[in-house]
C-alpha positions in Angstrom: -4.4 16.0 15.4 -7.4 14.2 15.1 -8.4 12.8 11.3 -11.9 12.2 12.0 -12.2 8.5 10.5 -12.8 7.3 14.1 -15.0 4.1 13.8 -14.2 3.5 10.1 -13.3 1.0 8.8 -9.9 -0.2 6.5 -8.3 -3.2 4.8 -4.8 -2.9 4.6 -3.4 -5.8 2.7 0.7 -6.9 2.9 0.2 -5.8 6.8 2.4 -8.6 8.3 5.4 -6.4 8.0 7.4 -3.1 7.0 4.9 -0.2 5.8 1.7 -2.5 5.3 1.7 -2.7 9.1 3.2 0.5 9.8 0.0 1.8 7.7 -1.9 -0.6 9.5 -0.9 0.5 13.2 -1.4 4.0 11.8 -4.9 3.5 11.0 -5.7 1.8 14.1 -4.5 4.2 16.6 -6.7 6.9 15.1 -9.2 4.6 16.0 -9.9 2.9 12.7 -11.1 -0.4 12.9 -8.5 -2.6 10.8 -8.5 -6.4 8.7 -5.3 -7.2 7.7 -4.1 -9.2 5.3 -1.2 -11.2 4.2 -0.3 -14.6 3.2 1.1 -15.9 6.8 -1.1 -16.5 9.9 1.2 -17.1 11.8 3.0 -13.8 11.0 0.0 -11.7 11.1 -0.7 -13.1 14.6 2.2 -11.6 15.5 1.9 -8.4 13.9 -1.4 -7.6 15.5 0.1 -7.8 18.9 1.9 -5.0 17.9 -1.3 -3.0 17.0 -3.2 -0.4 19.4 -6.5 -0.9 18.5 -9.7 -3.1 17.2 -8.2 -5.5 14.8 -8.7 -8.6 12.5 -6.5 -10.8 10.3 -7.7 -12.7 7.5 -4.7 -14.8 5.3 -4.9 -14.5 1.7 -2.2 -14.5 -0.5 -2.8 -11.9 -3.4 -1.0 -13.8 -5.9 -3.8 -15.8 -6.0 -7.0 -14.4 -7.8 -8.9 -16.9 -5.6 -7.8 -15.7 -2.7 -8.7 -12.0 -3.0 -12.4 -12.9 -3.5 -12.4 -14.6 -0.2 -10.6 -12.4 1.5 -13.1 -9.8 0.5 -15.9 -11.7 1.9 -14.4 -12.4 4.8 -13.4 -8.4 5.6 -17.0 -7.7 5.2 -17.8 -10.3 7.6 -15.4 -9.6 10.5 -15.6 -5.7 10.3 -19.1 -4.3 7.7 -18.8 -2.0 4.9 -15.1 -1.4 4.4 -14.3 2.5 3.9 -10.7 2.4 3.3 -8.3 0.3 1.2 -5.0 0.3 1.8 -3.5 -1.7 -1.0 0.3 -2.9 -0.9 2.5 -5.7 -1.6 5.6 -7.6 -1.3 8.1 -6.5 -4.5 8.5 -9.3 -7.2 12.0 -10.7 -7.7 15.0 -8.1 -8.6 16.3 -8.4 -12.1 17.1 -6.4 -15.2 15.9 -7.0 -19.2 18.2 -9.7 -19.6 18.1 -11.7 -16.9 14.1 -11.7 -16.5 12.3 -14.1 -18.6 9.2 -13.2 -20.1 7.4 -15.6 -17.5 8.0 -13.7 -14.3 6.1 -10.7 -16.0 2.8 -12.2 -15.3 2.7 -13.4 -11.8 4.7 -9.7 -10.9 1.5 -8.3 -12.6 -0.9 -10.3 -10.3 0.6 -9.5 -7.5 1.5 -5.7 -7.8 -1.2 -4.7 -10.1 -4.1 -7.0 -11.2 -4.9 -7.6 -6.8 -5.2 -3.8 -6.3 -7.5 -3.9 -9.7 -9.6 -6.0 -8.0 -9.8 -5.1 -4.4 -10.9 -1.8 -6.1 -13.6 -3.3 -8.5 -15.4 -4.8 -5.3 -15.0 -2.0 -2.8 -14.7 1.2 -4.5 -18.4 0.9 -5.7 -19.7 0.2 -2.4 -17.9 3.5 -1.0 -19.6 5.4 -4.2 -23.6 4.6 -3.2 -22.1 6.0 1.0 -20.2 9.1 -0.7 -17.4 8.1 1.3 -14.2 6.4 1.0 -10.4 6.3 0.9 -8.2 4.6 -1.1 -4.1 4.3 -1.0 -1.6 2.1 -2.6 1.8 1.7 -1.0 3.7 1.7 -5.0 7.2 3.0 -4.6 9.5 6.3 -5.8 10.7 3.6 -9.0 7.2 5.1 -10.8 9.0 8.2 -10.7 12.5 7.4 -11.3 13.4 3.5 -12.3 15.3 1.5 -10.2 18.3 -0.6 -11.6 17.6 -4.5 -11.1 14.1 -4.0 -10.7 12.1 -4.0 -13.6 9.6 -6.3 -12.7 8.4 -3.7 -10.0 8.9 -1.1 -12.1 6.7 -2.3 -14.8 4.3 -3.4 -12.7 3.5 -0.1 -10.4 3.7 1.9 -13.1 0.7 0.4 -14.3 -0.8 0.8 -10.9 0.1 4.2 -11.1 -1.9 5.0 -14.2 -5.1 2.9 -12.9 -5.6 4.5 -9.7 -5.0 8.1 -11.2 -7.6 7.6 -14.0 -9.6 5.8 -11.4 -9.3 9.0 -9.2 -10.9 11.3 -11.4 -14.0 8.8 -12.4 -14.9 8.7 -8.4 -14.2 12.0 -7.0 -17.7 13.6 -7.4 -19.0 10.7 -4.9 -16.6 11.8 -1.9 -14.1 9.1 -3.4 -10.1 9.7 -3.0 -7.6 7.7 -4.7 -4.0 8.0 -4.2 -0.6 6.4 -4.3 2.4 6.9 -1.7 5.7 6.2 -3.2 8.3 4.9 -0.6 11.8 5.5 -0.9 14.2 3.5 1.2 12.7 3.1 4.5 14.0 0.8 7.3 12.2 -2.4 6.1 13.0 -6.2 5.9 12.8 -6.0 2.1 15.9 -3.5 1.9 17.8 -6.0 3.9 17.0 -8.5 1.3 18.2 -6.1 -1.9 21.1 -4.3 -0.1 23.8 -5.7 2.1 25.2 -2.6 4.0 22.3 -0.4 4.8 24.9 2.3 6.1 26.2 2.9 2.9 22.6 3.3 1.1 21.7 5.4 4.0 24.2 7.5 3.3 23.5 8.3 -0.5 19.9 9.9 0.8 20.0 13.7 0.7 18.7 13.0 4.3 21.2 10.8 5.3 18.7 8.5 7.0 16.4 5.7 5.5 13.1 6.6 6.5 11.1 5.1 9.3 7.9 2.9 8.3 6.3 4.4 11.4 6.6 7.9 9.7 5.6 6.5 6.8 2.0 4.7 8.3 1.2 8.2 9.4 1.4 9.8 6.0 -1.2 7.2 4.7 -3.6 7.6 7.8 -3.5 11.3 7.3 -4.0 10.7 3.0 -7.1 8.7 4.7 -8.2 11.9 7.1 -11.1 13.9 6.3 -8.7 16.9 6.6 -7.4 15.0 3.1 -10.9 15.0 1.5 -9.1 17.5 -1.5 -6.3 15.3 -2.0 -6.7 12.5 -5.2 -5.1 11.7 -7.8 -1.9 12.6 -6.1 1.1 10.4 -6.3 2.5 11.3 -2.9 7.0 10.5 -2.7 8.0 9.8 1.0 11.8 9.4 0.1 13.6 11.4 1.8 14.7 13.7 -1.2 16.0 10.6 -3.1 14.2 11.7 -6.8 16.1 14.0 -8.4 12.9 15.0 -10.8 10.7 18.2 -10.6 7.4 16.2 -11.0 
């Protein structure tokens, strides 16, 4: 199927890894002209081997307020005009209301929130005056349905949630999507961190499988597609049937 963003161009940020560079390799092989970004060089150099197509990396860690600014210069350097965001990001530490001190909520905030804020501020505007663009964030299925020890995230893309849905409505008359895909448990290296026997949370999926990031990339290139130009303001669950909710 051909999505018709052949020579556009996309920032997809925490693309080092998992769905960031599944998205990432998505984008590219439908021709898509790709920066991406995450805090280590030396892992991004070694995630862009693994991409079929034209692209660039630029470290920044978005954490960093300071670093988001100059990675936004330096996107528009290496590739123009930037037509698609795809904003995601590493999740914050697990804990629960007791054990999470009032301290971690900031920096969670930055860094699953405040970054995507930003990136949005400087690009979306841009894609406005063409009466073109695309915007996804990675969040996760925890917007819909919290999940237990992780109430930093779940704060945090909640928020995101509500920004890029009010943002969605704002932009849409100048040929503007915005979106969210919601992951479920997919076969990342940040489920290894949370879980220790990936059989047994495998196995409490209506599926019976976790879902594979390369599946996953291809649900945001489409959400990018022009074939997608109707979709925004959707909050899109790839999860394999784990929410249990009718919205």
């Amino acid at each position: 199927m051909d999505l018709g963003i052949t020579g556009r161009t996309a920032l997809v940020t925490g693309a080092s890894s998992g769905l960031g560079l599944a998205s990432a390799q998505a984008l590219a092989a439908n021709g898509v002209r790709v920066a991406m970004v995450a805090r280590s060089a030396k892992r991004l150099e070694a995630a862009e081997a693994t991409v079929d197509g034209d692209s660039v990396t630029i470290p920044a860690d978005l954490s960093q307020p300071g670093d988001i600014g100059d990675m936004l210069t330096a996107s528009r350097e290496a590739l123009g005009d930037i037509d698609i965001l795809v904003a995601n990001a590493g999740g914050p530490p697990p804990g629960n209301f007791a054990s999470t001190d009032l301290g971690a909520y900031p920096e969670a905030l930055q860094l699953n929130l405040l970054s995507t804020v930003a990136m949005c501020k400087h690009l979306i505007p841009p894609m406005q005056e063409r009466g073109w663009g695309r915007v996804v964030a990675i969040t996760s299925i925890s917007v819909r349905q919290p999940i237990d020890q992780l109430i930093l995230s779940n704060t945090a893309r909640a928020g995101l949630t509500a920004f890029l849905k009010t943002t969605a409505t704002e932009v849409a008359s100048d040929g503007v999507t915005v979106n969210t895909v919601q992951p479920g448990l997919h076969a990342t290296d940040r489920l290894t961190q949370l879980y220790d026997d990936l059989e047994v949370v495998a196995s409490r999926l209506p599926t019976g499988v976790l879902g594979d990031p390369g599946d996953f990339g291809r649900v945001v290139a489409f959400v990018c597609s022009e074939s997608a130009r109707s979709i925004t303001g959707a909050s899109i669950p790839v999860d394999g049937g784990a929410a249990k909710g009718l919205q």
